[in-house]
C-alpha positions in Angstrom: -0.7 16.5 -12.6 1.8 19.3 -12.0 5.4 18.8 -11.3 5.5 19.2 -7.6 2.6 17.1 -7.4 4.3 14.2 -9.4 7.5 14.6 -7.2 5.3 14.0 -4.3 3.6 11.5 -6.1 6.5 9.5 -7.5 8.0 9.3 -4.0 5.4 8.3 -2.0 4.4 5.7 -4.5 8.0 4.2 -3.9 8.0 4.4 -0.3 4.3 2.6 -0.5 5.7 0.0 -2.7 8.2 -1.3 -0.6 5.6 -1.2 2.7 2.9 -3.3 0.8 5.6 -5.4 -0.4 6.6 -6.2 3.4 3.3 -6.6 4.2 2.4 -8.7 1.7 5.4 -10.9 2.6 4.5 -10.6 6.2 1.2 -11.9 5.7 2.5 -15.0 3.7 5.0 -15.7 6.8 1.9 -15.4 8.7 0.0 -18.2 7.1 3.0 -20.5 7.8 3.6 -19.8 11.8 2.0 -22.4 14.3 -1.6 -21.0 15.8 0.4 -20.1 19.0 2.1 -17.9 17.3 -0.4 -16.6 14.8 -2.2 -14.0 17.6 0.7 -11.7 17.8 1.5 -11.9 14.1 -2.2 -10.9 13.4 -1.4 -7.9 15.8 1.9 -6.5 13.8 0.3 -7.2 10.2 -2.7 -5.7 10.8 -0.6 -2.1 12.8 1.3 -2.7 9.7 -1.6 -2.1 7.3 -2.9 0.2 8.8 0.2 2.4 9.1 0.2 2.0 5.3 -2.9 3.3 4.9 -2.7 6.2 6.9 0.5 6.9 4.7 -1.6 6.4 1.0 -3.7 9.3 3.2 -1.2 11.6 3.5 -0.2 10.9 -0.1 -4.0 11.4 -1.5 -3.3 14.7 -0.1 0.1 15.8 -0.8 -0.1 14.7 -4.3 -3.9 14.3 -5.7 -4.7 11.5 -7.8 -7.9 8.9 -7.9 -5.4 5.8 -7.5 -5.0 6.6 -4.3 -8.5 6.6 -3.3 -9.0 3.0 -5.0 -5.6 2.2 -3.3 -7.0 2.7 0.1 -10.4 1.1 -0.3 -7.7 -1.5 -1.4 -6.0 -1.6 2.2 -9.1 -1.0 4.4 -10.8 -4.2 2.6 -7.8 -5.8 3.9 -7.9 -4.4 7.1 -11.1 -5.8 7.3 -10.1 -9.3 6.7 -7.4 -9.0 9.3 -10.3 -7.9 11.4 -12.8 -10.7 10.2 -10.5 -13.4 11.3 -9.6 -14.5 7.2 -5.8 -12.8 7.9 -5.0 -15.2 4.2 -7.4 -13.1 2.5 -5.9 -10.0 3.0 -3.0 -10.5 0.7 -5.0 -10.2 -2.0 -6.4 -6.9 -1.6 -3.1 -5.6 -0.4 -1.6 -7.0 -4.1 -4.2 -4.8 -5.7 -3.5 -2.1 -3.5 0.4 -2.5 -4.9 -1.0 -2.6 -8.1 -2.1 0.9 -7.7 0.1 2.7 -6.0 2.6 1.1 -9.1 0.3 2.8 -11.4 0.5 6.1 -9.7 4.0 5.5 -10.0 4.8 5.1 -13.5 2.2 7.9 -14.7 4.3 10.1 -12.0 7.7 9.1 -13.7 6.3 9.7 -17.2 5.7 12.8 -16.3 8.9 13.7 -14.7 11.0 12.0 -17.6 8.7 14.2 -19.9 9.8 17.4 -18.2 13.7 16.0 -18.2 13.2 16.3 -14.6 14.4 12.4 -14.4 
């Protein structure tokens, strides 16, 4: 990974950690509302996720790296769970999604604290 690649990288990796986070807490929220009120939550979570994904997109091509492939496979298996009707599953696959994007994190740090760039 090159320098301006790991910038990239490191950012977006932050910025994605705190939306997955949200979502993730969103989703929990979700399992707790009454089923009135669970329609319309399904609706923001799941324009949440995907906005998240489109974001790893631009990531995958700003700053190449095969963690944010698995990352999105990641958010469109939960996407698909919103879609399924199993909403609780999908806060599993956006942990390991989190888990990912993390990864591409640290390695991008590494590399900047290497360089003395951070």
């Amino acid at each position: 990974m090159e320098t301006d690649e790991a910038i990239k990288a490191f950012a977006q990796s932050e910025k994605l950690k705190s939306a997955l986070i949200w979502a993730s807490q969103l989703g929990e929220v979700y399992q707790a509302l009454a089923e009135t009120d669970k329609a319309g939550a399904e609706k923001i979570l799941r324009s949440m996720v995907s906005m998240i994904g489109n974001e790893v997109g631009i990531a995958r091509k700003a700053a190449p790296h095969d963690g944010w492939l698995a990352a999105e496979k990641d958010i469109n298996t939960a996407l698909v769970m919103l879609n399924s009707g199993v909403a609780h599953e999908a806060g599993y696959h956006l942990t390991q999604a989190l888990s990912k994007v993390t990864n591409i994190g640290q390695q991008s740090m590494s590399l900047l604290i290497e360089k003395g760039l951070l």
